[in-house]
N, CA, C and O atoms as a DFTB+ gen file, in Angstrom:
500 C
 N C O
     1  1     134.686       7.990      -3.375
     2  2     133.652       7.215      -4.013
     3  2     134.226       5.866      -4.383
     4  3     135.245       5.778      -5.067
     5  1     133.467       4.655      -3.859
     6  2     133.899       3.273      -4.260
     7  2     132.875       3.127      -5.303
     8  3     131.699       3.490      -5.306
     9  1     133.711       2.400      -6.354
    10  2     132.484       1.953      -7.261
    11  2     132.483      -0.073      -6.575
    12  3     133.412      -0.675      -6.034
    13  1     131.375      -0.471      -6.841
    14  2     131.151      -1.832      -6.629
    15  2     131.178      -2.829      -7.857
    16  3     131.589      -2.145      -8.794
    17  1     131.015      -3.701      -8.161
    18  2     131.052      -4.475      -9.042
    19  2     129.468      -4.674      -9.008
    20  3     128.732      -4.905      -8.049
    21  1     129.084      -4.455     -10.810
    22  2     127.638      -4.483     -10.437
    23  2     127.691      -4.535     -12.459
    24  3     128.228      -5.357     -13.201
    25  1     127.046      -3.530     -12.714
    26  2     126.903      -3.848     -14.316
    27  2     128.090      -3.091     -15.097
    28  3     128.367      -1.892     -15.065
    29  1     128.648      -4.028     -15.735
    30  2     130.099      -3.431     -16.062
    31  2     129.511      -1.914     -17.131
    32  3     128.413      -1.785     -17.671
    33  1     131.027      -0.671     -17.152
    34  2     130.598       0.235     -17.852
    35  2     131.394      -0.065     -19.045
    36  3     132.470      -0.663     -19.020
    37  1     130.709       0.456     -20.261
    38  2     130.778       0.324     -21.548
    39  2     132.060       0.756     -22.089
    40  3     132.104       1.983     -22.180
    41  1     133.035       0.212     -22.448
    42  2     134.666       0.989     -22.794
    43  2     134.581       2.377     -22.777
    44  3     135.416       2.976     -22.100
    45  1     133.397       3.265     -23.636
    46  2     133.990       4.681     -23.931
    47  2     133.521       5.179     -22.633
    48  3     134.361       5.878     -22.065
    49  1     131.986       4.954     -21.762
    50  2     131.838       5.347     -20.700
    51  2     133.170       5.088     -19.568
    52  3     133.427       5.954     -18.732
    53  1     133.877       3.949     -19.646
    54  2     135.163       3.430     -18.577
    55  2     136.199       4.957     -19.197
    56  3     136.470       5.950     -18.522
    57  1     136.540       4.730     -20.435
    58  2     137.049       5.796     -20.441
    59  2     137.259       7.178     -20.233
    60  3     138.200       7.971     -20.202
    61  1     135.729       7.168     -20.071
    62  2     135.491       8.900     -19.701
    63  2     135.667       9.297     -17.868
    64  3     135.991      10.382     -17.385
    65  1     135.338       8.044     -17.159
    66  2     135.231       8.481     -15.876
    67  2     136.799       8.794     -15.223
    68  3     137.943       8.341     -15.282
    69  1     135.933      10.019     -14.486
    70  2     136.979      10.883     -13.997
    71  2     136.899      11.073     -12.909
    72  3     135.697      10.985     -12.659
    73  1     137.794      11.447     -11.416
    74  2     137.117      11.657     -10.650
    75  2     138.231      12.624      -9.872
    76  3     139.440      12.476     -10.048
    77  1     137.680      13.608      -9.010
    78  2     138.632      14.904      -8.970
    79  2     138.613      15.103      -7.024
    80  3     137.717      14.581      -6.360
    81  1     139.644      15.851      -6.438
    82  2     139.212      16.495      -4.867
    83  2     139.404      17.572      -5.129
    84  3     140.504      18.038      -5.423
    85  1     137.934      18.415      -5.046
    86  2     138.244      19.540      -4.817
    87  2     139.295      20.645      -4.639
    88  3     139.729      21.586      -5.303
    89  1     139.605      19.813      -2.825
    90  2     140.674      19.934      -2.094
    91  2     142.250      20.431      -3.063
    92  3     142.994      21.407      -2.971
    93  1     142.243      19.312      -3.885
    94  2     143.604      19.173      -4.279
    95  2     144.012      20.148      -5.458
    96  3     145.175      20.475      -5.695
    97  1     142.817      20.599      -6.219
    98  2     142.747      21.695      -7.486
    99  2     142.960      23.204      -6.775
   100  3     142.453      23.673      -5.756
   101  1     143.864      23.737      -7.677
   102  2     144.324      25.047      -7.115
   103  2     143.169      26.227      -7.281
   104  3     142.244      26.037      -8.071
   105  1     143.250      27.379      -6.556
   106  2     142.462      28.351      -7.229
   107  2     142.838      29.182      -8.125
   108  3     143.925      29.744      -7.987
   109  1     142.278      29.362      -8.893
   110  2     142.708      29.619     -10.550
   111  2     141.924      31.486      -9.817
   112  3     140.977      31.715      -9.064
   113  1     143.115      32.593     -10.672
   114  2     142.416      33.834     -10.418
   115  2     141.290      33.867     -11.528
   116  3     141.256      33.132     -12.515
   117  1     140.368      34.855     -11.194
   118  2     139.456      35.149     -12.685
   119  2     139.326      37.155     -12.849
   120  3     139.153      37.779     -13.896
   121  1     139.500      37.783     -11.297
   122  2     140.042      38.809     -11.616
   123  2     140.048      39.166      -9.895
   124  3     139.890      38.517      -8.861
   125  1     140.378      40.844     -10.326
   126  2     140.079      41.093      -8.420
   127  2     139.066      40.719      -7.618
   128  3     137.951      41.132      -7.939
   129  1     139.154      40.086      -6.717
   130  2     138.583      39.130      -5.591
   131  2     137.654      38.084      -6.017
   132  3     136.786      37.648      -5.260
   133  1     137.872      37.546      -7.586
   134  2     136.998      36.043      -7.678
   135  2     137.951      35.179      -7.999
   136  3     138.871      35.554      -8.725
   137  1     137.894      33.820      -7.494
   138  2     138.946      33.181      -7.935
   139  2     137.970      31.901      -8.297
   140  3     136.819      32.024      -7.879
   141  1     138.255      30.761      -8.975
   142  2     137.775      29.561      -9.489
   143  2     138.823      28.418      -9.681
   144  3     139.986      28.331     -10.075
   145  1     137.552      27.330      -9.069
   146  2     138.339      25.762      -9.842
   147  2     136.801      25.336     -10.476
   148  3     135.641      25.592     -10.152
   149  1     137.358      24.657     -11.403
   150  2     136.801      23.673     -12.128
   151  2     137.163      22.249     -12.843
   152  3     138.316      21.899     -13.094
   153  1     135.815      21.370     -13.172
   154  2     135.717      20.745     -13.606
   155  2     135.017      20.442     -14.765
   156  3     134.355      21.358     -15.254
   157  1     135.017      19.137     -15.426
   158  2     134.037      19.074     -16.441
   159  2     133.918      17.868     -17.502
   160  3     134.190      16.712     -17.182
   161  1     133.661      18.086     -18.274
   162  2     133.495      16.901     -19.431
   163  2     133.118      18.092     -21.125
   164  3     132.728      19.253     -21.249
   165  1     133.384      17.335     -21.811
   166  2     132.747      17.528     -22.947
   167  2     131.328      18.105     -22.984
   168  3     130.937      18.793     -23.927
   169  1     130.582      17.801     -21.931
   170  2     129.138      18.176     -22.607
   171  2     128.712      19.179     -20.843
   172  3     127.640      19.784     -20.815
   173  1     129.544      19.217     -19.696
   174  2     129.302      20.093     -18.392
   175  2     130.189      20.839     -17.701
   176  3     131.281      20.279     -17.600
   177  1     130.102      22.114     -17.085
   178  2     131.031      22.378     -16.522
   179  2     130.821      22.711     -15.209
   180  3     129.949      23.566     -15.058
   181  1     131.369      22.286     -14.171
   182  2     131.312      22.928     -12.484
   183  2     132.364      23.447     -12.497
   184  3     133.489      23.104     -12.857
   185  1     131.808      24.573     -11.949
   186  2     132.950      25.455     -11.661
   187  2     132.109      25.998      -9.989
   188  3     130.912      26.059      -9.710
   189  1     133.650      26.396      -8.942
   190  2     133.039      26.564      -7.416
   191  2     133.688      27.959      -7.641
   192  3     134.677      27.608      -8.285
   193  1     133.757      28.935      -7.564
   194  2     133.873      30.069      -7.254
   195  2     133.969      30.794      -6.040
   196  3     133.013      30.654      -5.277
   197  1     134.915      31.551      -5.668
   198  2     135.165      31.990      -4.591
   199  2     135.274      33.818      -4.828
   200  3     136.278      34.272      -5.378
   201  1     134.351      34.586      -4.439
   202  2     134.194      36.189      -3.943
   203  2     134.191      36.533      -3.368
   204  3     133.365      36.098      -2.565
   205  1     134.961      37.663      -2.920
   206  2     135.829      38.196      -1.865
   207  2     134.778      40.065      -2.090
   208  3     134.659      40.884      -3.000
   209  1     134.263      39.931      -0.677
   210  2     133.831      41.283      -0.239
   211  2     134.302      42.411      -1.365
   212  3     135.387      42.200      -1.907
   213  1     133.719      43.335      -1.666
   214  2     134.079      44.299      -2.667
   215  2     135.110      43.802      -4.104
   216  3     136.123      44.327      -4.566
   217  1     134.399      42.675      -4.494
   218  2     135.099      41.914      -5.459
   219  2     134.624      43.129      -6.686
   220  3     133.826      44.041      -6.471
   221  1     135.519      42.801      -8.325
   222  2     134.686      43.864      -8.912
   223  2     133.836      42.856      -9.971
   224  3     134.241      41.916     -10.656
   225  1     132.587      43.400      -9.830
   226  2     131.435      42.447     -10.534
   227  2     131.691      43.136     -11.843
   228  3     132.337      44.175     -11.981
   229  1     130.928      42.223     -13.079
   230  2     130.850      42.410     -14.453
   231  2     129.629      41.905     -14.620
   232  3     129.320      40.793     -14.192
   233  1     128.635      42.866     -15.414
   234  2     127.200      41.919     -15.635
   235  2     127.728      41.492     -17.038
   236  3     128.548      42.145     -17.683
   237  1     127.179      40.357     -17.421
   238  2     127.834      39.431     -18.273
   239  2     126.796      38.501     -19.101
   240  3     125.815      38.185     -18.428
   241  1     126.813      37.987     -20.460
   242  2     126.252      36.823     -20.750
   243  2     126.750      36.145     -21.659
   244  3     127.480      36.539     -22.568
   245  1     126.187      34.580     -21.345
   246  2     126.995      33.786     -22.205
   247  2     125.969      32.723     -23.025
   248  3     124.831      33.186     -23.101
   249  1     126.115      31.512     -23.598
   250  2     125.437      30.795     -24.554
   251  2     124.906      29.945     -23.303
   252  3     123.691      29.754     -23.348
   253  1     125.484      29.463     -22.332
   254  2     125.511      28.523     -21.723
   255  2     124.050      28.724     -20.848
   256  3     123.547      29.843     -20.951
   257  1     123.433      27.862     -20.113
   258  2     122.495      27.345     -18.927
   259  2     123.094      27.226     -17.790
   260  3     123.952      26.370     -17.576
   261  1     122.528      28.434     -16.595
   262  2     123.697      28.301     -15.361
   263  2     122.382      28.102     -14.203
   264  3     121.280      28.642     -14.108
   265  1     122.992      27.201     -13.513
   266  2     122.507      26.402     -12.202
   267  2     123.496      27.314     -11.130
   268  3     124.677      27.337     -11.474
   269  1     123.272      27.820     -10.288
   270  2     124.100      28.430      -9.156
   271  2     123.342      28.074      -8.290
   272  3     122.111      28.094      -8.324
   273  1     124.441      27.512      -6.953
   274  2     124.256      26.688      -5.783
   275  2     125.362      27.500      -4.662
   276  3     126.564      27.592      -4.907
   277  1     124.664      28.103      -3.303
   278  2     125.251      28.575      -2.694
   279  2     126.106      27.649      -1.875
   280  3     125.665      26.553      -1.531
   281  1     127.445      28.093      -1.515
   282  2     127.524      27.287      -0.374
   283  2     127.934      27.642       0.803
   284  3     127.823      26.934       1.804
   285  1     128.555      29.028       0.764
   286  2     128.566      30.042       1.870
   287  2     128.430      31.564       1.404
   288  3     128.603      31.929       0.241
   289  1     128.080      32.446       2.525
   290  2     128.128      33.855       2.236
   291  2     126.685      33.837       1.509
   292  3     125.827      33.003       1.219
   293  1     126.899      35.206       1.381
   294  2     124.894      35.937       0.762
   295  2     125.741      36.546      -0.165
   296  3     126.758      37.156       0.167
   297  1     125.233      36.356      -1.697
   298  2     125.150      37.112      -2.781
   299  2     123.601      37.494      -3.267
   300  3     122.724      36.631      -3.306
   301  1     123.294      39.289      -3.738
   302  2     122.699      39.528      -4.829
   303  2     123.315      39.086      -6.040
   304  3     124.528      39.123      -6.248
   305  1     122.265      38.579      -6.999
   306  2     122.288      38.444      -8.592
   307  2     121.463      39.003      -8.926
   308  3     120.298      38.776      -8.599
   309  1     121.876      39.973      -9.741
   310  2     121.489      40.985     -10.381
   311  2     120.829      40.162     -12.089
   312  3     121.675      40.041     -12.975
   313  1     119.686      39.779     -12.322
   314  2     119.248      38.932     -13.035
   315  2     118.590      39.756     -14.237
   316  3     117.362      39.709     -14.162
   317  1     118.998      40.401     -15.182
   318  2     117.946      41.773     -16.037
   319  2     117.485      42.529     -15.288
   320  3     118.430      43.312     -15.199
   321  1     116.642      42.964     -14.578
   322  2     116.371      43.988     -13.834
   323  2     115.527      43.222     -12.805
   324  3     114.489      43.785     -12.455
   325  1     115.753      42.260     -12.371
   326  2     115.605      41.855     -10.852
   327  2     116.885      41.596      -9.972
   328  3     117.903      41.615     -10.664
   329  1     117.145      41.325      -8.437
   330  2     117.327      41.005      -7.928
   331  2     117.447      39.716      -6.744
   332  3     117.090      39.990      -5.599
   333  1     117.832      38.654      -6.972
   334  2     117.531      37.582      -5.935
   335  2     118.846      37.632      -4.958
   336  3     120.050      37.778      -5.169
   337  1     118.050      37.443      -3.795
   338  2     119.323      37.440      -3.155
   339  2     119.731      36.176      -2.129
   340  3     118.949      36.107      -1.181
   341  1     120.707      35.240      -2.120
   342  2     120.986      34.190      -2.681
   343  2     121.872      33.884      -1.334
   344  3     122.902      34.520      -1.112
   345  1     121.235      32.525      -0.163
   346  2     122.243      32.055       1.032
   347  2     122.785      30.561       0.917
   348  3     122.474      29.715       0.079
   349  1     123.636      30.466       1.931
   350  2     123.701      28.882       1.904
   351  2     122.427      27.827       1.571
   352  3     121.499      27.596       2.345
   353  1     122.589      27.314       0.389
   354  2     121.477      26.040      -0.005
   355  2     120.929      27.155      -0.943
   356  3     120.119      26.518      -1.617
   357  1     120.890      28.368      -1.362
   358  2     120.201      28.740      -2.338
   359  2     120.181      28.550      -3.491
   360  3     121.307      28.125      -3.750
   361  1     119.432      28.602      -4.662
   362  2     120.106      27.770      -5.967
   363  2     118.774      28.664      -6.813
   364  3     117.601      28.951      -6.576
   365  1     119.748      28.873      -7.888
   366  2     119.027      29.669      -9.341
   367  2     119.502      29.173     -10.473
   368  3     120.593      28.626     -10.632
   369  1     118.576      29.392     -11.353
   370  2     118.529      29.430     -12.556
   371  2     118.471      30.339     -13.379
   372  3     117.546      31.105     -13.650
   373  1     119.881      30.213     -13.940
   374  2     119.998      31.096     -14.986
   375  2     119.804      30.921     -16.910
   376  3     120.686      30.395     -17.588
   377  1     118.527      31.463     -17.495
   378  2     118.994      30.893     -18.837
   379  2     119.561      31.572     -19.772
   380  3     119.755      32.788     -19.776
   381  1     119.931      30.548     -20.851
   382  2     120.961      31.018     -21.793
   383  2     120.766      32.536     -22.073
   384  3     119.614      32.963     -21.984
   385  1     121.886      33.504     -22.443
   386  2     121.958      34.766     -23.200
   387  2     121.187      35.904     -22.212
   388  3     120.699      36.937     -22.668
   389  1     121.165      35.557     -20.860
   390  2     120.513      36.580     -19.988
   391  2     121.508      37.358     -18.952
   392  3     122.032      36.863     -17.954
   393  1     121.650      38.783     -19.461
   394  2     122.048      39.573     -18.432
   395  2     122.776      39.059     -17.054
   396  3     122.625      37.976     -16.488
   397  1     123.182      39.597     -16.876
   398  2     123.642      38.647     -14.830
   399  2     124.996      39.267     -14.162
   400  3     125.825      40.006     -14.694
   401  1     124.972      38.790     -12.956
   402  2     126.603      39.200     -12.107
   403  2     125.725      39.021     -10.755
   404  3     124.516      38.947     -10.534
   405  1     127.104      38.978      -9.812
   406  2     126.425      38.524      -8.249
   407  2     127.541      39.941      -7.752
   408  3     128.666      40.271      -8.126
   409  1     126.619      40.485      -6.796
   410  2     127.774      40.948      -5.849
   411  2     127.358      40.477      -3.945
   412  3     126.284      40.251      -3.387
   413  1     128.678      40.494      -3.482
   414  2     128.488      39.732      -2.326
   415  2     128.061      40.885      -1.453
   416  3     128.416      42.060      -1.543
   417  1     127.053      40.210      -0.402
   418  2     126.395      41.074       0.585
   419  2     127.295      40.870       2.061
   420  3     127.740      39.798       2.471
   421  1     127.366      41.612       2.427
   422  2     128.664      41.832       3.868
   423  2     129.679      41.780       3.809
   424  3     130.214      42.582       3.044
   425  1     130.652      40.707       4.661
   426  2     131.860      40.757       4.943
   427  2     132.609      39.313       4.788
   428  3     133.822      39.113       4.857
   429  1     131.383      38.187       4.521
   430  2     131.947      36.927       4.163
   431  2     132.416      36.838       2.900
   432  3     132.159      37.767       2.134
   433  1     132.906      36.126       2.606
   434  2     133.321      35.629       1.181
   435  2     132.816      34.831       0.962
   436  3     132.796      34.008       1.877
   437  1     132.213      34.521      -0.053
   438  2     130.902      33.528      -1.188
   439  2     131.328      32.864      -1.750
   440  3     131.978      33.146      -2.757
   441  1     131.038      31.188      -1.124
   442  2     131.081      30.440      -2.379
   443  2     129.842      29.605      -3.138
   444  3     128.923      28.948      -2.650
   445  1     130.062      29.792      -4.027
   446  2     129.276      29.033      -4.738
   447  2     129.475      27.971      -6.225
   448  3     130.250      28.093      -7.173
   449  1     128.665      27.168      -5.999
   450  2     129.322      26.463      -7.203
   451  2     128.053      26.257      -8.655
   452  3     126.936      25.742      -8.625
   453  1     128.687      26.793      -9.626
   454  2     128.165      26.710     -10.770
   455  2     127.773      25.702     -11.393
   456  3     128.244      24.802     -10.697
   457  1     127.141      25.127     -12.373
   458  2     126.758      24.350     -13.167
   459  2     126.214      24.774     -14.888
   460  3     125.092      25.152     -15.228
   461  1     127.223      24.591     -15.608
   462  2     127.159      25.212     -16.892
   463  2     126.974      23.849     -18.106
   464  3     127.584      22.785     -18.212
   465  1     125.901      24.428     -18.875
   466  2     125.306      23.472     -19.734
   467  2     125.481      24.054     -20.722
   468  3     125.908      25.151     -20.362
   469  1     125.412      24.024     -22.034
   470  2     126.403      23.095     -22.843
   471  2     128.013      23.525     -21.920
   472  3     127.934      24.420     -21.078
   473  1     128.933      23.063     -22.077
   474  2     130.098      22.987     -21.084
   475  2     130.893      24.448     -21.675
   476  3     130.716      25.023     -22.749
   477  1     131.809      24.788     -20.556
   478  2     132.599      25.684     -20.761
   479  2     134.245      25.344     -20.922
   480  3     135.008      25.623     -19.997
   481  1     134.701      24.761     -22.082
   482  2     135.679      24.721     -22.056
   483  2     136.994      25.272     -21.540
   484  3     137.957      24.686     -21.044
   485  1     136.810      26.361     -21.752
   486  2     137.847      27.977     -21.406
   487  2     137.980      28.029     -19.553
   488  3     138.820      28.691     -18.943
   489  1     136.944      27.171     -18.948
   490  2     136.952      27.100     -17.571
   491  2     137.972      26.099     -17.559
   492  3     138.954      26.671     -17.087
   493  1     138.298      24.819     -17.844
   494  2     139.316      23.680     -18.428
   495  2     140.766      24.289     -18.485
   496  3     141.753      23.792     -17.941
   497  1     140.734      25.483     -19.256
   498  2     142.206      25.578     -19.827
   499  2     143.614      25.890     -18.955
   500  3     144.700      25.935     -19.531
């Protein structure tokens, strides 16, 4: 990303910008067969996630607002007592304090990348 010269940014905004490669961030484990990188700020967190065929799922909830964006492989999310089941370009919404977990369908490995509102620090650490 080039930035251009155009309307200057405001010191604390100059200060905050960050800018990351994917590429270059390691994969962080999170348990048997999910692994994660992330990013973030104070107030967002992306996190890309990587699940590995017979990974072990946890249905789970947290405070946060989750955006999930496929980007390879088919996952079910198991959403309270529905099911969506989720391909490349698929994208859900998850809100705060609701039930959830994905497990991957076949033999690919799934990625997808998250989007967590208010931010997840503990993804950072």
């Amino acid at each position: 990303m080039t930035l251009t010269p155009s309307t200057p940014l405001p010191p604390e905004a100059a200060a905050a910008l960050h800018s990351v490669d994917w590429s270059a961030l390691e994969w962080q484990p999170v348990r048997r067969g999910i692994e994660r990188k992330a990013f973030g700020s104070d107030h967002v967190t992306l996190a890309l996630h990587r699940l590995m065929p017979g990974h072990e799922p946890r249905p789970h909830a947290h405070p946060n607002e989750q955006v999930m964006y496929i980007l390879a492989g088919v996952l079910d999310v198991h959403v309270d007592d529905r099911i969506v089941r989720l391909g490349p370009g698929g994208l859900l919404l998850i809100p705060p304090n609701v039930r959830h977990y994905g497990v991957v369908v076949g033999d690919e490995p799934v990625l997808n990348l998250d989007v967590f509102t208010p931010a997840r620090p503990e993804y950072l650490a």
